[in-house]
KOLNU-760958 format. One record per residue (C-alpha): x, y, z. Coordinates in pm, whole numbers, plus 50000, padded with zeros to 5 digits. Layout:
<dotis>
XYZ ...
</dotis>
This chain:
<dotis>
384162514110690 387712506110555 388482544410531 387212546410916 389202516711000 392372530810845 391882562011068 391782545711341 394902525411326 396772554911218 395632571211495 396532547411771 399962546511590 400492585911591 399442577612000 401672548012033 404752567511943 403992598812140 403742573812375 407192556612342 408312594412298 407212606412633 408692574812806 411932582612684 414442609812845 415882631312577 419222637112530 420942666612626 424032688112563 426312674112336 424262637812298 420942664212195 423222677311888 425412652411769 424702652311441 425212694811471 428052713911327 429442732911619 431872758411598 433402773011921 435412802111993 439142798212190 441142826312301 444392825612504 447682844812569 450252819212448 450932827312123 454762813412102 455342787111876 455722757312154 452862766612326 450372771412012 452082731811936 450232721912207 446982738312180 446622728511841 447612689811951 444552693912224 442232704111947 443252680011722 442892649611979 439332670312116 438452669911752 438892632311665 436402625211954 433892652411839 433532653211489 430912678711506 432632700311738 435312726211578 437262749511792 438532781311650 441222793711848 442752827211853 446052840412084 447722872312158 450182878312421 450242885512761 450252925812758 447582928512410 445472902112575 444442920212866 443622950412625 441802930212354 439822906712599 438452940212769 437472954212431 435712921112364 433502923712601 432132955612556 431672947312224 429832914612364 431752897312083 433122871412371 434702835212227 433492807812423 435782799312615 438272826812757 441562824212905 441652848413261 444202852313551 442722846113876 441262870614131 439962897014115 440842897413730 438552869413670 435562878613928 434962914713781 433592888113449 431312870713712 430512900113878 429322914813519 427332887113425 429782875213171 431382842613301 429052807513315 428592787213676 430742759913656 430052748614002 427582719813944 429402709113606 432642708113823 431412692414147 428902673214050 430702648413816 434052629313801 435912661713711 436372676914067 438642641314072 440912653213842 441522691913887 444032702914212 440712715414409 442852741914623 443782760814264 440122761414162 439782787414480 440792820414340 438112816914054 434842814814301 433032845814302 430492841114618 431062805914692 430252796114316 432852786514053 433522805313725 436582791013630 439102760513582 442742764813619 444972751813376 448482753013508 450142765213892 452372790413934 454672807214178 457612829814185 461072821314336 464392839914322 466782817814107 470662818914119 473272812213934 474922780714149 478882789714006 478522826314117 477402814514421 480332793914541 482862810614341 482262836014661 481542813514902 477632827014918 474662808415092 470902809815009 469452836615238 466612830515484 465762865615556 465692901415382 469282914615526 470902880715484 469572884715100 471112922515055 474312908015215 474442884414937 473342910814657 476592935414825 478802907914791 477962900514419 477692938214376 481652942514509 482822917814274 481572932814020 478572910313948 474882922813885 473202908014182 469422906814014 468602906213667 465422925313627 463302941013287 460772961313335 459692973613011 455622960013107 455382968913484 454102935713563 457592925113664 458032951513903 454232943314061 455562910014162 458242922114349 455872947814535 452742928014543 455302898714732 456582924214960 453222933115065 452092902315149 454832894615374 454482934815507 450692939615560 448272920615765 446632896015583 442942910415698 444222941415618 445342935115252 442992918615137 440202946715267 442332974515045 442332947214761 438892938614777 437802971814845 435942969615172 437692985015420 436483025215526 437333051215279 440303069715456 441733031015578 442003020115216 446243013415136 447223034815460 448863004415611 452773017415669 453732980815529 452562993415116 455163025215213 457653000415335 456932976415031 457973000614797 461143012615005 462292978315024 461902976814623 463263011814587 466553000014773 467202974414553 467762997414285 469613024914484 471883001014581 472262990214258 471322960314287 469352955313987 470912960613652 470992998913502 468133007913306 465182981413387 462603000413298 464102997412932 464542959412961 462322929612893 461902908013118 463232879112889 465842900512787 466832907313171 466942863513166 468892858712890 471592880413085 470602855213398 471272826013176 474502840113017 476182843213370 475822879813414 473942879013699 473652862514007 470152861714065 466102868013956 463312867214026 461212843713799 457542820913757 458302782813794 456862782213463 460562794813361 462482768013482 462852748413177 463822779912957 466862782513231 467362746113232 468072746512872 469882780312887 472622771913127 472132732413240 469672719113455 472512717313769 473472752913697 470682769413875 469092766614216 465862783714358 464822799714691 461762821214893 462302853514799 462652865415188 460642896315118 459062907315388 461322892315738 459942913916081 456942924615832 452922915815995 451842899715670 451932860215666 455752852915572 454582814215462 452652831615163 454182831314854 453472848614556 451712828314233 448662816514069 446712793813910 446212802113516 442952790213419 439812794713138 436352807313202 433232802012967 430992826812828 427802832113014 425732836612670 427862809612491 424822791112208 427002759212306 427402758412686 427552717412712 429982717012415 432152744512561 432482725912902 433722692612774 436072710012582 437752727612881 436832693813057 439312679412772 441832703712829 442592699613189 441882667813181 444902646013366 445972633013021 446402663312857 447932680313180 450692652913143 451272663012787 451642700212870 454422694713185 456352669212936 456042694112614 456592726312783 458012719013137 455072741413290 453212723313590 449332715413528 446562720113809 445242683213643 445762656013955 448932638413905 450352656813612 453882667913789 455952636313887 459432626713845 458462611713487 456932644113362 459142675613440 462632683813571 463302676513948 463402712614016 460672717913890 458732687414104 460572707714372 459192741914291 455582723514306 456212706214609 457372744114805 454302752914647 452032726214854 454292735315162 453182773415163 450112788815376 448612801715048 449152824114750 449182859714726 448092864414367 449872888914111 449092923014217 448382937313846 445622907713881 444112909014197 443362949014217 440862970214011 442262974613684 441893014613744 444263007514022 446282988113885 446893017213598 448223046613852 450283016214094 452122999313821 453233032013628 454513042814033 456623017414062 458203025313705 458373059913872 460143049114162 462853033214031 463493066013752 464093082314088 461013108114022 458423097414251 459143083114615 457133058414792 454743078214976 453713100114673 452973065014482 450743049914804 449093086714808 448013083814421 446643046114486 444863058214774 443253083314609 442013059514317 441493032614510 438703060814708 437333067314358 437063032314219 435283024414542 432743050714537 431933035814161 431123008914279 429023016614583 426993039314320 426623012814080 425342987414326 
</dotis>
């Protein structure tokens, strides 16, 4: 009877706590595996010294918080990265959490299955508070979200302020008011625009600013995207006059000899030692100027690319730089508030006052955080109609690889305009008719 008895109570206890059990809600994400050792994967394209300070001081403050959370982080630079994250994922050996340029650079991962939906986990807690909404934009894919931008940026022609009254110069509004001033620097012996092409990049910029302000906005973004018919795809005369206006700049000799041979920090460093009068640089440059050649030394304008162009001349070229998360991550929950942590207002702050670069976190660019230029740079960022993203980003990549080599061509003098439009519209045919066979 006691043996029966015994049974009994141990069985109403076994029921009691499967009871208590089912009554409760159990934790989830993070909460679920606290007591977990989690490792996760980082990989970005700042591998200078200054910037790999501040990763390391994120991880270090993310770390304190989450003691079972460990972030392994990995950089290479700009050019390698775009290699090396490709080769990742075909290897499917993707970190966690991936740096990517916007457009179309980030939505051919979402299109392949290999970015996570971050639309609920952004709008659907406080954290859609605290990012600059407008720069989350170029990373949907279809209405949803893949990724969170980090930082804003935009390109503006600086000039050197001495230069510019020692001949009595003004800051152009328009494209022939802007060669005036480049023939006047030219004729006293100045080089008007520093410029290094070694990585084409540079010179996509130029061209993929010029096309905005030279090609109907419909109409651009069809050839970008890919949608418009076959024989329409790039035909627009404004991607002919794009590159004419670009060529010019170097027949005129306008740019410095040789900038296909010439980094584009190299081509700055001439900027900041007073050797030329102008170029063409990211916001995110600012501060290396400032601290080049004084903060007062340098100015900024519009680049007037594109004046009696059909493209939207309140445009201006830029974009958010941002991180997307693996779609197959083992630690999805982890991974998010990680990147929650990183653009997090707190840690934006900490990035503008350690590197000068502006933050998309809400209310990380004041007076009390970064240079007044550089508050101004934001500010003629919030006053434009939109951003035309970088060109090498926002086409194919097998676009991309015949345009930016043109444009290299063009200014060696070997290949003109309309034979570099004629080779992306053949491409741009081929890429297109991948796609429509894939789908």
């Amino acid at each position: 009877m006691a043996r029966k008895l015994f049974s009994v109570v141990c069985l109403l206890l076994v029921v009691a706590v499967a009871l208590t059990g089912c009554g409760q809600k159990a934790p989830s994400g993070s909460e679920a595996n606290a007591s977990e050792q989690v490792t996760l994967r980082f990989f970005h394209k700042w591998p200078e010294p200054e910037h790999m300070e501040f990763y390391n001081y994120v991880i270090q403050e993310f770390e304190k918080d989450h003691p079972n959370i460990k972030i392994q982080m990995e950089a290479v630079a700009d050019e390698p990265y775009k290699d090396k994250i490709r080769v990742l994922m075909a290897s499917g050996e993707v970190p966690d959490i991936y740096f990517s340029w916007a457009g179309e650079f980030s939505w051919k991962f979402a299109r392949a299955g290999q970015a996570l939906d971050l639309t609920d986990a952004l709008l659907n807690s406080d954290w859609k508070d605290k990012i600059v909404l407008s720069a989350v934009e170029p990373y949907k894919w279809q209405g949803k979200i893949y990724g969170i931008p980090m930082r804003i940026n935009a390109k503006f022609m600086v000039y050197n302020k001495a230069l510019f009254e020692k001949y009595g110069l003004q800051v152009p509004k328009t494209w022939d008011e802007f060669l005036s001033v480049c023939e006047t620097l030219k004729q006293n012996g100045v080089t008007p625009i520093a410029f290094g092409n070694e990585y084409p990049w540079a010179s996509s910029h130029y061209v993929g600013d010029f096309n905005a302000k030279l090609v109907p906005v419909d109409v651009r973004l069809a050839d970008y995207l890919l949608t418009a018919p076959p024989d329409q795809l790039f035909t627009d005369p404004g991607y002919v006059e794009a590159l004419s206006r670009f060529k010019l700049l170097m027949d005129r000799g306008y740019f410095n000899p040789g900038p296909n041979g010439i980094s584009h920090s190299g081509a700055r460093s001439s900027f900041i030692a007073g050797k030329a009068g102008m170029m063409y640089v990211e916001l995110e440059e600012f501060i290396t100027i400032a601290e080049g050649m004084g903060k007062d030394a340098f100015g900024f304008f519009e680049f007037p690319s594109g004046t009696g162009g059909r493209g939207d001349q309140k445009l201006i070229t830029g974009a958010p730089d941002g991180f997307m998360i693996y779609s197959k991550t083992k630690h999805p929950q982890e991974a998010i508030e990680f990147l929650k942590f990183l653009t997090s207002p707190e840690m934006g702050k900490e990035y503008v006052k350690r590197l000068g670069i502006p933050s998309a976190a809400v209310g990380a660019v004041s007076s009390e955080t970064a240079l007044p230029i550089v508050v101004e740079g934001v500010e003629a960022i919030n006053k434009a109609s939109g951003m035309a993203l970088w060109l090498d980003t926002d086409i194919n990549a097998k676009i991309v690889e015949v345009y930016l080599p043109g444009m290299q061509a063009l200014l060696n003098g070997t290949k003109t305009p309309e034979q570099v439009m004629s080779e992306v519209q053949q491409v741009a045919r081929t890429v297109q008719q991948e796609i429509k066979s894939q789908q």
